[in-house]
mmCIF file of the C-alpha atoms, coordinates in Angstrom:
data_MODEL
# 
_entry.id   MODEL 
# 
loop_
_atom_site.group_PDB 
_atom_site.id 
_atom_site.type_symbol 
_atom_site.label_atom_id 
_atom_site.label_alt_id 
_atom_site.label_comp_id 
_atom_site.label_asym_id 
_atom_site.label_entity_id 
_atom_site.label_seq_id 
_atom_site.pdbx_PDB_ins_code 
_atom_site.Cartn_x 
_atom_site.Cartn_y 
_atom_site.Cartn_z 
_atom_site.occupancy 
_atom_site.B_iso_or_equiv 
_atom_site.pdbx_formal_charge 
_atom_site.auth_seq_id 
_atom_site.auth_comp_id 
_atom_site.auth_asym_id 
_atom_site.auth_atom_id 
_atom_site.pdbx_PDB_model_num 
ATOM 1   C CA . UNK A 1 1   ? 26.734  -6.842  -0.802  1.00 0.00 ? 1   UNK A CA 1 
ATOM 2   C CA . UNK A 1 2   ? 27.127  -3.538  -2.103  1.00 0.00 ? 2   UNK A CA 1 
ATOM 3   C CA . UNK A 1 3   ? 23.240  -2.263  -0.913  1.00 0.00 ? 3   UNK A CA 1 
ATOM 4   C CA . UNK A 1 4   ? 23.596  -3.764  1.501   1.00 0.00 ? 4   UNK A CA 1 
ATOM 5   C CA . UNK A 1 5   ? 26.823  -1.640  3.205   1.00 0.00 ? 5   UNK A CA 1 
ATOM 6   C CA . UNK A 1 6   ? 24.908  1.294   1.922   1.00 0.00 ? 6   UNK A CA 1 
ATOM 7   C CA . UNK A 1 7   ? 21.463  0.154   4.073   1.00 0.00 ? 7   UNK A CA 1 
ATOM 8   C CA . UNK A 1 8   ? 23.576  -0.551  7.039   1.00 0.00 ? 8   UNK A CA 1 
ATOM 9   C CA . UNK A 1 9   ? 25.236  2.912   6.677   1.00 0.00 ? 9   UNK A CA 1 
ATOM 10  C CA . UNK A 1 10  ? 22.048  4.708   6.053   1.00 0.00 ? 10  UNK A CA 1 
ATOM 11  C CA . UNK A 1 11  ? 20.979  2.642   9.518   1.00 0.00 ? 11  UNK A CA 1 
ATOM 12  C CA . UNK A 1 12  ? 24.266  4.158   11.190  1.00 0.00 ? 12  UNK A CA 1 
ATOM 13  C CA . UNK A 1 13  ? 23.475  7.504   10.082  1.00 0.00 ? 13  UNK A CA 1 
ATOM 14  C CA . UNK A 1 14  ? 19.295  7.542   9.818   1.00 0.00 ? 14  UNK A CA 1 
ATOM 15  C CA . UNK A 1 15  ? 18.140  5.556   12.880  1.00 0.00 ? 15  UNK A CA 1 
ATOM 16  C CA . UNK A 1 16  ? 15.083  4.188   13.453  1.00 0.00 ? 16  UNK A CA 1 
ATOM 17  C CA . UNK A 1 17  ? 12.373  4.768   16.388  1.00 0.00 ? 17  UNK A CA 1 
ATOM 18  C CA . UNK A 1 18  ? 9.766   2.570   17.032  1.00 0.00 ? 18  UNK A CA 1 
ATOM 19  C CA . UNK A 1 19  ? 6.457   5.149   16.587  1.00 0.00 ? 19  UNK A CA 1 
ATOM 20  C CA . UNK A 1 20  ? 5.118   3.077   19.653  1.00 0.00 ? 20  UNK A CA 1 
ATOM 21  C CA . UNK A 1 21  ? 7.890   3.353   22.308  1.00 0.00 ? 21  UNK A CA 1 
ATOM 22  C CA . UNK A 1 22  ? 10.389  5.251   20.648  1.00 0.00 ? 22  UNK A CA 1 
ATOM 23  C CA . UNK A 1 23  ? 12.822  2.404   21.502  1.00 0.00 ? 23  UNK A CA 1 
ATOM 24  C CA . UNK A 1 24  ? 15.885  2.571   18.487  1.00 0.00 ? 24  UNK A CA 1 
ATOM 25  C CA . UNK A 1 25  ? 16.402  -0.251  15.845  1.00 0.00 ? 25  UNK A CA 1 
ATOM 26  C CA . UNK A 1 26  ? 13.215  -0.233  14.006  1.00 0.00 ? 26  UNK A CA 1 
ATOM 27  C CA . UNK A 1 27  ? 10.387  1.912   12.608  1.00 0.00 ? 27  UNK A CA 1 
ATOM 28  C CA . UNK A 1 28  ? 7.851   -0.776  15.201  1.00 0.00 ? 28  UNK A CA 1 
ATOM 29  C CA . UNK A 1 29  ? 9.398   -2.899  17.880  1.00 0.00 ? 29  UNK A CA 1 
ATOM 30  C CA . UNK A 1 30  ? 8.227   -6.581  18.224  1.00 0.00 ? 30  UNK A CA 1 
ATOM 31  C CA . UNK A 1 31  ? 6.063   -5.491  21.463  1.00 0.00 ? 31  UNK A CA 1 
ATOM 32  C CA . UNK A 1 32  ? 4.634   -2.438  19.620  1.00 0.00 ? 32  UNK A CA 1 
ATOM 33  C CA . UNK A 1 33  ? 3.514   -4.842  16.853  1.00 0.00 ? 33  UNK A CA 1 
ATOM 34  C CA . UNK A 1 34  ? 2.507   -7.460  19.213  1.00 0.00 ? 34  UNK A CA 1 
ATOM 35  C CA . UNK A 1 35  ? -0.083  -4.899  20.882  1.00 0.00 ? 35  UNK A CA 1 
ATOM 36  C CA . UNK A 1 36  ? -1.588  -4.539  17.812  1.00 0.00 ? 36  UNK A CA 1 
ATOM 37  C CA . UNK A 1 37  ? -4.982  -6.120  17.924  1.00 0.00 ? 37  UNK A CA 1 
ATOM 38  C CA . UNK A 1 38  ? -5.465  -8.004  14.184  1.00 0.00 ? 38  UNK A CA 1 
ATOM 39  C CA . UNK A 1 39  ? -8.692  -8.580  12.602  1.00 0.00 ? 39  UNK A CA 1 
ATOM 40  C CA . UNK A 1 40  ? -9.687  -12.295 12.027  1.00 0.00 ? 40  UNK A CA 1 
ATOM 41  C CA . UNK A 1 41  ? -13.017 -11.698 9.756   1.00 0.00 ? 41  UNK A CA 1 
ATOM 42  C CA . UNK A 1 42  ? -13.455 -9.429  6.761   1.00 0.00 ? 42  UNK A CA 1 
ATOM 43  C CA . UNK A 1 43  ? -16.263 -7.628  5.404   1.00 0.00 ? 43  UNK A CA 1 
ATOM 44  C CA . UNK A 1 44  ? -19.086 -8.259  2.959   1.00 0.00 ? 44  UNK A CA 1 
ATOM 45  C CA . UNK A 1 45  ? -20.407 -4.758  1.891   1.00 0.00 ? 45  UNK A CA 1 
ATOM 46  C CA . UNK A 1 46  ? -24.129 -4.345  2.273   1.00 0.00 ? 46  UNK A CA 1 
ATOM 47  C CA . UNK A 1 47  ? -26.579 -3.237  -0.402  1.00 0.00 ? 47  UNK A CA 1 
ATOM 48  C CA . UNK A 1 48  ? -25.579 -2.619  -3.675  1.00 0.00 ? 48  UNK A CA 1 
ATOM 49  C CA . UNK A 1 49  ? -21.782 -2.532  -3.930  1.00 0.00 ? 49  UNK A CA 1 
ATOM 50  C CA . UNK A 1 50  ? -19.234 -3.241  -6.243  1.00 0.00 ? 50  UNK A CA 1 
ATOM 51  C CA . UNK A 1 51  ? -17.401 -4.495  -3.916  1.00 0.00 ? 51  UNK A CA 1 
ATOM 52  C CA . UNK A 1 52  ? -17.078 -8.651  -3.187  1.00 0.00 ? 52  UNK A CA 1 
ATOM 53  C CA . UNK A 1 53  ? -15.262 -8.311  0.090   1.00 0.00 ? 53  UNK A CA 1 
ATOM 54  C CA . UNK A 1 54  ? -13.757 -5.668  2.454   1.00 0.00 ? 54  UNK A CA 1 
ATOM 55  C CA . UNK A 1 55  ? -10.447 -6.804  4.978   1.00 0.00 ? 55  UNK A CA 1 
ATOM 56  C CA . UNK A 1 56  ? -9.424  -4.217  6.834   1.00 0.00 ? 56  UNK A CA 1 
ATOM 57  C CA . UNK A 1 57  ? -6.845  -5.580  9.055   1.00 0.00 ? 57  UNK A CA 1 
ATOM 58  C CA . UNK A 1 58  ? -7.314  -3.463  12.505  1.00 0.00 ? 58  UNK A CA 1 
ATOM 59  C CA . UNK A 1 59  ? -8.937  -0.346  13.761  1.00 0.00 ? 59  UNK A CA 1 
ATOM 60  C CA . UNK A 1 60  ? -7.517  2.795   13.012  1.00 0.00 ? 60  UNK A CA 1 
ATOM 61  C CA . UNK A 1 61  ? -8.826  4.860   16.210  1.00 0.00 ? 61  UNK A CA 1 
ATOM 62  C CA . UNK A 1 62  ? -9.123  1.911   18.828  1.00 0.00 ? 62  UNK A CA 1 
ATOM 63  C CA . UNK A 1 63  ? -5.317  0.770   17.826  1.00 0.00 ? 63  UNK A CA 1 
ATOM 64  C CA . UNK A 1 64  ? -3.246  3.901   18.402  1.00 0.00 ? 64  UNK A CA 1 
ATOM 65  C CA . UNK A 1 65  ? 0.232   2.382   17.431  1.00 0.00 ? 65  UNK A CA 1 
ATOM 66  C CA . UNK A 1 66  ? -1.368  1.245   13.811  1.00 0.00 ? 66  UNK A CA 1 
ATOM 67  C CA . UNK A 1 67  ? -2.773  5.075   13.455  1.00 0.00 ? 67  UNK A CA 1 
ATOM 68  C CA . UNK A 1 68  ? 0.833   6.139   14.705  1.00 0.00 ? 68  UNK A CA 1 
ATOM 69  C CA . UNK A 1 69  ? 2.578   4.126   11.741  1.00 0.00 ? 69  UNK A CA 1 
ATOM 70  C CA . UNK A 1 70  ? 0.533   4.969   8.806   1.00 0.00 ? 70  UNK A CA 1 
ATOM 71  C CA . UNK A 1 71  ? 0.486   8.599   10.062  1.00 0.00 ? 71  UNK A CA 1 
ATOM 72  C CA . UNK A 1 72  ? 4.605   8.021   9.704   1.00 0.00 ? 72  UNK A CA 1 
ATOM 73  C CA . UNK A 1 73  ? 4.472   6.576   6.367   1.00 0.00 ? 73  UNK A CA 1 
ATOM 74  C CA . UNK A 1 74  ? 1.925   8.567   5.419   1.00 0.00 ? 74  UNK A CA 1 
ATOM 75  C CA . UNK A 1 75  ? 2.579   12.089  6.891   1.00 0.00 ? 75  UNK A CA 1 
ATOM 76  C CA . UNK A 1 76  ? 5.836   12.190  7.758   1.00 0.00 ? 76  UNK A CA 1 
ATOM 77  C CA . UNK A 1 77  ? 7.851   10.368  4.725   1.00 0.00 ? 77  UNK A CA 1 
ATOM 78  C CA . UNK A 1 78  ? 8.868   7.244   6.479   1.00 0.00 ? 78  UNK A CA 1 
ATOM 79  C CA . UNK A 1 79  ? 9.089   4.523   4.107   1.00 0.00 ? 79  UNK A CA 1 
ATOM 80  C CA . UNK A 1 80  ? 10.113  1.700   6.220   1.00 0.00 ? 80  UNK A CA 1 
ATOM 81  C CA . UNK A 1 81  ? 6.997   1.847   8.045   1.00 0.00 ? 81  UNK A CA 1 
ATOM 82  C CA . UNK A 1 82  ? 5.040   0.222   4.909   1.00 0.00 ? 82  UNK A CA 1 
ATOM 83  C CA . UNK A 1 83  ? 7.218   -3.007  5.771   1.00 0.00 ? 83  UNK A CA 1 
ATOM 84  C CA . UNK A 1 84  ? 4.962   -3.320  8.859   1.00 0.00 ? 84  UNK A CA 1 
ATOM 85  C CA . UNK A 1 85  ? 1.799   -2.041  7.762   1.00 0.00 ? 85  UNK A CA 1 
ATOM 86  C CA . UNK A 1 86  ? 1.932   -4.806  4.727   1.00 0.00 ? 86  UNK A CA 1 
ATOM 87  C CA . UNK A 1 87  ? 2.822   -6.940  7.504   1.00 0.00 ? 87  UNK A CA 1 
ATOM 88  C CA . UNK A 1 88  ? -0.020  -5.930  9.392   1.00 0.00 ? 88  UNK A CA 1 
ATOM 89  C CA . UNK A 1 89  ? -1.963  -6.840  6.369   1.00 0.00 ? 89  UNK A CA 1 
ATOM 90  C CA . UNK A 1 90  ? -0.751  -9.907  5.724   1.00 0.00 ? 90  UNK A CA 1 
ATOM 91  C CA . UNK A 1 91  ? -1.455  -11.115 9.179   1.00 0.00 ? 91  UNK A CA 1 
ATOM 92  C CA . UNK A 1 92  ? -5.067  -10.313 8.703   1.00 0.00 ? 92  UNK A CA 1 
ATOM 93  C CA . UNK A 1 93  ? -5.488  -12.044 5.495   1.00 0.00 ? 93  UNK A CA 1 
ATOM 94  C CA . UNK A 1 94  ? -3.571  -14.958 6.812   1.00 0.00 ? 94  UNK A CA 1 
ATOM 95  C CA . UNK A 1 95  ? -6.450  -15.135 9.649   1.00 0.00 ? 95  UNK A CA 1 
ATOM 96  C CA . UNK A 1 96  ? -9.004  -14.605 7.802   1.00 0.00 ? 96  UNK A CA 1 
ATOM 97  C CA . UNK A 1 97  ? -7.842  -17.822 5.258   1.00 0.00 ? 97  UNK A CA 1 
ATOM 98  C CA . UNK A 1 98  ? -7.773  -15.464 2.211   1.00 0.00 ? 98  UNK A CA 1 
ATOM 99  C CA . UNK A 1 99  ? -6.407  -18.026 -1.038  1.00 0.00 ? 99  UNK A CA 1 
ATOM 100 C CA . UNK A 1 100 ? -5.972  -15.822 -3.899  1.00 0.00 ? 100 UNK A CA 1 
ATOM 101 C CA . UNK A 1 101 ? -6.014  -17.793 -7.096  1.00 0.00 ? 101 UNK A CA 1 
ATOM 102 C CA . UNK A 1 102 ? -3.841  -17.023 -10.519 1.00 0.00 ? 102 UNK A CA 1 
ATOM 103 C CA . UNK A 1 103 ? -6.281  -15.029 -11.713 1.00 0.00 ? 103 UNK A CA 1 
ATOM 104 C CA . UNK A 1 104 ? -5.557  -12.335 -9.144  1.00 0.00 ? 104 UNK A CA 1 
ATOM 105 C CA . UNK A 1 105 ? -3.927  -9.143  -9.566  1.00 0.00 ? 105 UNK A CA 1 
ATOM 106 C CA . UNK A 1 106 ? -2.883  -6.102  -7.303  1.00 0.00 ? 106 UNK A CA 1 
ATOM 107 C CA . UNK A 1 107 ? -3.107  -2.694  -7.767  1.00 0.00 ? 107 UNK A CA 1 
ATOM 108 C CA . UNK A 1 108 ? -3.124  0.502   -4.988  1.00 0.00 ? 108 UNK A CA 1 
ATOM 109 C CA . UNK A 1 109 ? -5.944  2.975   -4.745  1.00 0.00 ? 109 UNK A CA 1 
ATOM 110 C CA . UNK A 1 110 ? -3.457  5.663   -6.446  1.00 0.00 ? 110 UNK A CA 1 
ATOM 111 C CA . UNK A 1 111 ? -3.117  9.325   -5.422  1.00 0.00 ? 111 UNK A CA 1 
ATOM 112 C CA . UNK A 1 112 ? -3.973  12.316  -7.928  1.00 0.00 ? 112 UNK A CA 1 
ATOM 113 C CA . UNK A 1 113 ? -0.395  13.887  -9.753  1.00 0.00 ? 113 UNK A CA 1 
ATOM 114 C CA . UNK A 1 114 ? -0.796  17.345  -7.939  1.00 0.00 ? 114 UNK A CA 1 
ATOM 115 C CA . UNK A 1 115 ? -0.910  14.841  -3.670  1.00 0.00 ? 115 UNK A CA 1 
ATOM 116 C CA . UNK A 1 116 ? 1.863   12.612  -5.402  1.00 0.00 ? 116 UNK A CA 1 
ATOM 117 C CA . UNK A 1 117 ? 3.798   15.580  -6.399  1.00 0.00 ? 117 UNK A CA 1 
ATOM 118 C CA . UNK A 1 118 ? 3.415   16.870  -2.617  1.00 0.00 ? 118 UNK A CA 1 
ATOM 119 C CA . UNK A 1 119 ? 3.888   13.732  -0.921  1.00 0.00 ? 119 UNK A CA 1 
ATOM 120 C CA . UNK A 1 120 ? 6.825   12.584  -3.142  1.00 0.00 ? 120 UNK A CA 1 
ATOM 121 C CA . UNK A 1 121 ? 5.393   8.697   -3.114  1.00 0.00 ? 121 UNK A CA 1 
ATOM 122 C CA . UNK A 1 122 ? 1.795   6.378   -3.325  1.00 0.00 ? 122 UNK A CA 1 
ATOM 123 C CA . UNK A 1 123 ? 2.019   4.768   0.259   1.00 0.00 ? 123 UNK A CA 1 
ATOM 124 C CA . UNK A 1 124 ? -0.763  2.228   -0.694  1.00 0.00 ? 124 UNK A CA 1 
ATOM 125 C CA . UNK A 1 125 ? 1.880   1.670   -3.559  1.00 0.00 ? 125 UNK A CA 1 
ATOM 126 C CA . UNK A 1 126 ? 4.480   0.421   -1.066  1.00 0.00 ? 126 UNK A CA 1 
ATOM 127 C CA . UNK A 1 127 ? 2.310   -1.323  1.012   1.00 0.00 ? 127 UNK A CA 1 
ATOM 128 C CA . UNK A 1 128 ? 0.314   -2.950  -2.438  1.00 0.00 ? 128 UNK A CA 1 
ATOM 129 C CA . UNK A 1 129 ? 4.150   -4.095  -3.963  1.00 0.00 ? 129 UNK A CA 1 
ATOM 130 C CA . UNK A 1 130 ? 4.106   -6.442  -0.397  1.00 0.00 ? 130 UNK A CA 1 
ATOM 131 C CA . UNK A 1 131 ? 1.087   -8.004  -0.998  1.00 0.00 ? 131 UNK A CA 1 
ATOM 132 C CA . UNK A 1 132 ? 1.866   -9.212  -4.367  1.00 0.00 ? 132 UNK A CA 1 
ATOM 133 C CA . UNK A 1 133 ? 5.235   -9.967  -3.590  1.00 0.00 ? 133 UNK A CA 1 
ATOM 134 C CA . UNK A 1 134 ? 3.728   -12.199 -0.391  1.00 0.00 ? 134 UNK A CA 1 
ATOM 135 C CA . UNK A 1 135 ? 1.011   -14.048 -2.891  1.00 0.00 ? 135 UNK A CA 1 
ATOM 136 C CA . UNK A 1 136 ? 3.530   -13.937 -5.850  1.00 0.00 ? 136 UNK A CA 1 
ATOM 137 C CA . UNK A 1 137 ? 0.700   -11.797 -8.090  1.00 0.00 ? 137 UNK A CA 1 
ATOM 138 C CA . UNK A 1 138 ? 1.576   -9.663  -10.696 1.00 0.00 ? 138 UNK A CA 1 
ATOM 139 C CA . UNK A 1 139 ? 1.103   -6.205  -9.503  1.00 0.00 ? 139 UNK A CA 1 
ATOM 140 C CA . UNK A 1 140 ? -0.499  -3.414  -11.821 1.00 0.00 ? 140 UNK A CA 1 
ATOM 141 C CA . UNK A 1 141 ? 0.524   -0.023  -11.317 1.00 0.00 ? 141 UNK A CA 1 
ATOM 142 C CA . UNK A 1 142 ? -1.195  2.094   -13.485 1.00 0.00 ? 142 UNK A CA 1 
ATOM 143 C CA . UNK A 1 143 ? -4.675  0.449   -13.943 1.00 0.00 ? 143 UNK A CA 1 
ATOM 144 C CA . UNK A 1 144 ? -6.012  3.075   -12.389 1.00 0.00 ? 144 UNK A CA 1 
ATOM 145 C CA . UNK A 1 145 ? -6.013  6.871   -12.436 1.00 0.00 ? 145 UNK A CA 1 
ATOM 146 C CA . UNK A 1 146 ? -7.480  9.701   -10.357 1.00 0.00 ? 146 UNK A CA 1 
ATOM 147 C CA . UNK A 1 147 ? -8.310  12.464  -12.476 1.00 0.00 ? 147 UNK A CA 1 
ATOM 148 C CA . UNK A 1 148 ? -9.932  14.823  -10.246 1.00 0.00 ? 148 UNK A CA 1 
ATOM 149 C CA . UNK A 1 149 ? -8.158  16.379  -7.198  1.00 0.00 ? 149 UNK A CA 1 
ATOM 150 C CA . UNK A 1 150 ? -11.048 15.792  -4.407  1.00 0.00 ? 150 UNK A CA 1 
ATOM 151 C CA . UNK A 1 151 ? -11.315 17.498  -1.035  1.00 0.00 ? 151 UNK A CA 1 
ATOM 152 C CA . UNK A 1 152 ? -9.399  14.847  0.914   1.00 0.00 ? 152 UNK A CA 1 
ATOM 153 C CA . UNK A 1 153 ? -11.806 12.192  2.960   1.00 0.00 ? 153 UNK A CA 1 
ATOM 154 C CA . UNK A 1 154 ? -10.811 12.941  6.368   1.00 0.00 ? 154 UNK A CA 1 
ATOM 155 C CA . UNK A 1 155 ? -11.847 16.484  5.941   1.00 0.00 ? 155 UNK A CA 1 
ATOM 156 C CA . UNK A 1 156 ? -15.898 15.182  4.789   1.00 0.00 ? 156 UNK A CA 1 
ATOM 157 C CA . UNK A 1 157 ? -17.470 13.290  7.526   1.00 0.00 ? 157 UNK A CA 1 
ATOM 158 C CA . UNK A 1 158 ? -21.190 11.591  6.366   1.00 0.00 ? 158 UNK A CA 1 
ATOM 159 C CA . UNK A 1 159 ? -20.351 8.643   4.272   1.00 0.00 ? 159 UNK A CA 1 
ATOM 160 C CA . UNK A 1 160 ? -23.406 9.749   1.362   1.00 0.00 ? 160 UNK A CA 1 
ATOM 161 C CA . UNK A 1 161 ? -21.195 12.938  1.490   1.00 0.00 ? 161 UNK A CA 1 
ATOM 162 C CA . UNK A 1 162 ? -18.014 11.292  0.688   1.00 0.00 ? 162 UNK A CA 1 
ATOM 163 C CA . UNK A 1 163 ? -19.079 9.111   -1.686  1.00 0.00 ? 163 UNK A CA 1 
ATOM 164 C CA . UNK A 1 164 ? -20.642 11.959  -3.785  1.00 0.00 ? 164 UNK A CA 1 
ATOM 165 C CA . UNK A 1 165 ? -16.758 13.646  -3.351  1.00 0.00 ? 165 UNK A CA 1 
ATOM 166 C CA . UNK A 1 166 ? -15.416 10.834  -4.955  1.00 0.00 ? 166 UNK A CA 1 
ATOM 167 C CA . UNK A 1 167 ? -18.067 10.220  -7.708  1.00 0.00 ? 167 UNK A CA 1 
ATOM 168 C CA . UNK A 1 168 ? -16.481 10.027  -11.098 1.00 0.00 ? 168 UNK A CA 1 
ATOM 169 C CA . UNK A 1 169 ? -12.658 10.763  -9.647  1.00 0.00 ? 169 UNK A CA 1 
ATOM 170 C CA . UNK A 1 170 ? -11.445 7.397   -10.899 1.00 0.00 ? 170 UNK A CA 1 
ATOM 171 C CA . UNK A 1 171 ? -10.786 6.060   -14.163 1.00 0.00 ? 171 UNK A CA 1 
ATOM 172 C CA . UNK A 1 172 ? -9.545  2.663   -15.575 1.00 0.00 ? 172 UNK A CA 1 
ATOM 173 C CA . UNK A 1 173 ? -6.846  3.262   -18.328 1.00 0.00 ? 173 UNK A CA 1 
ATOM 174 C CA . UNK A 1 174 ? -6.244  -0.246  -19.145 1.00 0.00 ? 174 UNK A CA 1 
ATOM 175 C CA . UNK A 1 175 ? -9.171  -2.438  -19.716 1.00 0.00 ? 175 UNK A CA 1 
ATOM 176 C CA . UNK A 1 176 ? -7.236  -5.094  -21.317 1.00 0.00 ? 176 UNK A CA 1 
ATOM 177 C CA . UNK A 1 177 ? -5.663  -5.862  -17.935 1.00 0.00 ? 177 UNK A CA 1 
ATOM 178 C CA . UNK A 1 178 ? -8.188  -5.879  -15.913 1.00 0.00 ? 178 UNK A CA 1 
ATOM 179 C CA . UNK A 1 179 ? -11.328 -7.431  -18.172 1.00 0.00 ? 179 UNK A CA 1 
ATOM 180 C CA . UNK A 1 180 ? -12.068 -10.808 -16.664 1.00 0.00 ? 180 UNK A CA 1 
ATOM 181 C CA . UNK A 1 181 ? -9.644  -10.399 -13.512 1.00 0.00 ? 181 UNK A CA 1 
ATOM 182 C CA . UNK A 1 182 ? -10.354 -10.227 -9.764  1.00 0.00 ? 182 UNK A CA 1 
ATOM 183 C CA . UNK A 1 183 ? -8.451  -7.252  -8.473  1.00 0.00 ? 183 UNK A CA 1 
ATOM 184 C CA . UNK A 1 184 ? -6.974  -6.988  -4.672  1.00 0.00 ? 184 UNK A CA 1 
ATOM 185 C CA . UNK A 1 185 ? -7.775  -3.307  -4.422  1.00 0.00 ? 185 UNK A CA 1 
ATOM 186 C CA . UNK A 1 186 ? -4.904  -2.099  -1.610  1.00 0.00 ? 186 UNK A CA 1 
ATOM 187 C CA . UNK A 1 187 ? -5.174  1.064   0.267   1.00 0.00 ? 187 UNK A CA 1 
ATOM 188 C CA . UNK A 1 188 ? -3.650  2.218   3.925   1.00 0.00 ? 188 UNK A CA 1 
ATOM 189 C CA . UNK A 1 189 ? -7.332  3.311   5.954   1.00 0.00 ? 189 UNK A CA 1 
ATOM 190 C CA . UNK A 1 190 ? -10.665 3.244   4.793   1.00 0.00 ? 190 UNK A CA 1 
ATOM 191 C CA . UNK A 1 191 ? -13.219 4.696   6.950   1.00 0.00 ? 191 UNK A CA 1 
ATOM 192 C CA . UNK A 1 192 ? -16.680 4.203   4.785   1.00 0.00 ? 192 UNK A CA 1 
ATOM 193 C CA . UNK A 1 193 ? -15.375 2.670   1.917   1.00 0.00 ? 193 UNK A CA 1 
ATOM 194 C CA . UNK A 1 194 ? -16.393 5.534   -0.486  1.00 0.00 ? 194 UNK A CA 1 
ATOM 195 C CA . UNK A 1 195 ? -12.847 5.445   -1.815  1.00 0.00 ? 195 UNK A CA 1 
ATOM 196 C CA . UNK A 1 196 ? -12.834 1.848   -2.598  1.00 0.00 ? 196 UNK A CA 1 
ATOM 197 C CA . UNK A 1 197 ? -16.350 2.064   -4.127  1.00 0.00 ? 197 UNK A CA 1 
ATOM 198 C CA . UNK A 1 198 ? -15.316 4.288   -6.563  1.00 0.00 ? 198 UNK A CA 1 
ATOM 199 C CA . UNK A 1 199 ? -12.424 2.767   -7.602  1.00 0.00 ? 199 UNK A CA 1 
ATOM 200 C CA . UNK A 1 200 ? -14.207 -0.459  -7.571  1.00 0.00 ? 200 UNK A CA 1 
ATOM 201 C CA . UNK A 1 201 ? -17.172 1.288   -10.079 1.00 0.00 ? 201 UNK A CA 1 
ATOM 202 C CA . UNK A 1 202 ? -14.138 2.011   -12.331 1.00 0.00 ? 202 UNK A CA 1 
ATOM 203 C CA . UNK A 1 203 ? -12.826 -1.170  -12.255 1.00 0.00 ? 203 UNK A CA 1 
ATOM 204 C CA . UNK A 1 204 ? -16.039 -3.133  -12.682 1.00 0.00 ? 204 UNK A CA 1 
ATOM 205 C CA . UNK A 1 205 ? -17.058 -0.621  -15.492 1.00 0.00 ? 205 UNK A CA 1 
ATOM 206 C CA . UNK A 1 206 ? -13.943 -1.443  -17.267 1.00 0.00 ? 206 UNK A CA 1 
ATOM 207 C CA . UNK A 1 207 ? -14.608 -5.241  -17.180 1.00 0.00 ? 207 UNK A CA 1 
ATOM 208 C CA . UNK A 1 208 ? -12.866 -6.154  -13.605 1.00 0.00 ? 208 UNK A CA 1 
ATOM 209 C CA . UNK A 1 209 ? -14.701 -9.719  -12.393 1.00 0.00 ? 209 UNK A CA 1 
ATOM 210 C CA . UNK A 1 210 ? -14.410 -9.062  -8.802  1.00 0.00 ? 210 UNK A CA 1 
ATOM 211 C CA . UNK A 1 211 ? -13.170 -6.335  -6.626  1.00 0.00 ? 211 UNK A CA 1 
ATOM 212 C CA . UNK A 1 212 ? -11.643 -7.290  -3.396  1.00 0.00 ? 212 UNK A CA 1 
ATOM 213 C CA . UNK A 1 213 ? -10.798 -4.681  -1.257  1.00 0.00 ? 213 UNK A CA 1 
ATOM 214 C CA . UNK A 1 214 ? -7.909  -4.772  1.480   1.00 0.00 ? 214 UNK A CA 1 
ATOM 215 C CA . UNK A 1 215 ? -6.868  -2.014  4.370   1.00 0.00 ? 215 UNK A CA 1 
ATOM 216 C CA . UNK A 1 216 ? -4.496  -1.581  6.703   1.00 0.00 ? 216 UNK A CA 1 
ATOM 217 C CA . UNK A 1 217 ? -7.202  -0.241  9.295   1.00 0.00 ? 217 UNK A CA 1 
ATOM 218 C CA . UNK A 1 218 ? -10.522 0.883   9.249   1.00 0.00 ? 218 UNK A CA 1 
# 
């Protein structure tokens, strides 16, 4: 009852705009969110990846209202706008017939300590906590580290480029969790998947079974 009051005061005081129409009441408006053109068929990476399957749940350029809410959550500190990009998400995965078994487990491509320090939060983190909650998997926080502080990707174009910036920028500090496991790797954009390769090299390395790999947009 109590958080409650305080969320409906915080609502009173902190309104929301849709990032769409900038209609008040919510962060996306249910025709915002309906515009958004959803995915129905993931990925399966080509050549040698370590990588099992790729969903990526709409285009990032193509669907400006789903660039306009992770560019809120991710740029400009709005929280409640991971609600409907893990929404987003699910919706894809729900199309796409993805069954995750009890040998699943979540974790969120995770941000190096000097980004998290600017940004204040993970918001694959936020978006990653939905997904397990939704499938009822245990989510893993701190499976995975990044210990160097790369040039961000949208600043390197050529995918060989990008995957050379992230070479050797992730680590996996618990083996024990992951050895044997199939992973739902959870991140907000991927463009060429050299993020999620590398995190998926560090995985695999530290005795992952499968790496699945899910995006808001691609």
């Amino acid at each position: 009852m109590g958080n409650k009051f305080v969320q409906f005061i915080l609502a009173l005081l902190f309104p929301s705009f849709c990032v769409g129409c900038d209609t008040e009441g919510s962060v996306l408006c249910a025709a915002c969110r309906n515009a958004i053109v959803v995915q129905r068929v993931p990925t399966r990476p080509a050549g040698r990846s370590s990588l099992s399957m790729l969903y990526a749940a709409t285009e990032y350029r193509e669907q400006k209202i789903a660039s306009l809410l992770i560019g809120a959550l991710k740029y400009h500190g709005v929280k409640r706008a991971a609600d409907h990009c893990a929404d987003i998400l699910i919706t894809h995965l729900c199309l796409a017939q993805f069954a995750p078994q009890k040998n699943y487990l979540v974790t969120a491509v995770p941000l190096h300590r000097k980004r998290l320090r600017e940004r204040g939060f993970n918001q694959s983190e936020l978006i990653a906590k939905h997904i397990a909650a939704q499938y009822a998997l245990p989510y893993a926080p701190r499976i995975l580290a990044r210990t160097i502080h790369t040039t961000p990707q949208t600043e390197v174009r050529e995918r060989a480029k990008r995957l050379e910036n992230v070479k050797g920028a992730f680590v996996c500090y618990n083996a024990q969790t992951v050895r044997g496991k199939y992973i739902i790797l959870i991140d907000d954009v991927t463009t060429t998947g050299a993020t999620f390769e590398a995190c998926a090299h560090a995985l695999k390395s530290a005795g992952a079974k499968k790496i699945i790999a899910c995006a808001v947009a691609k």
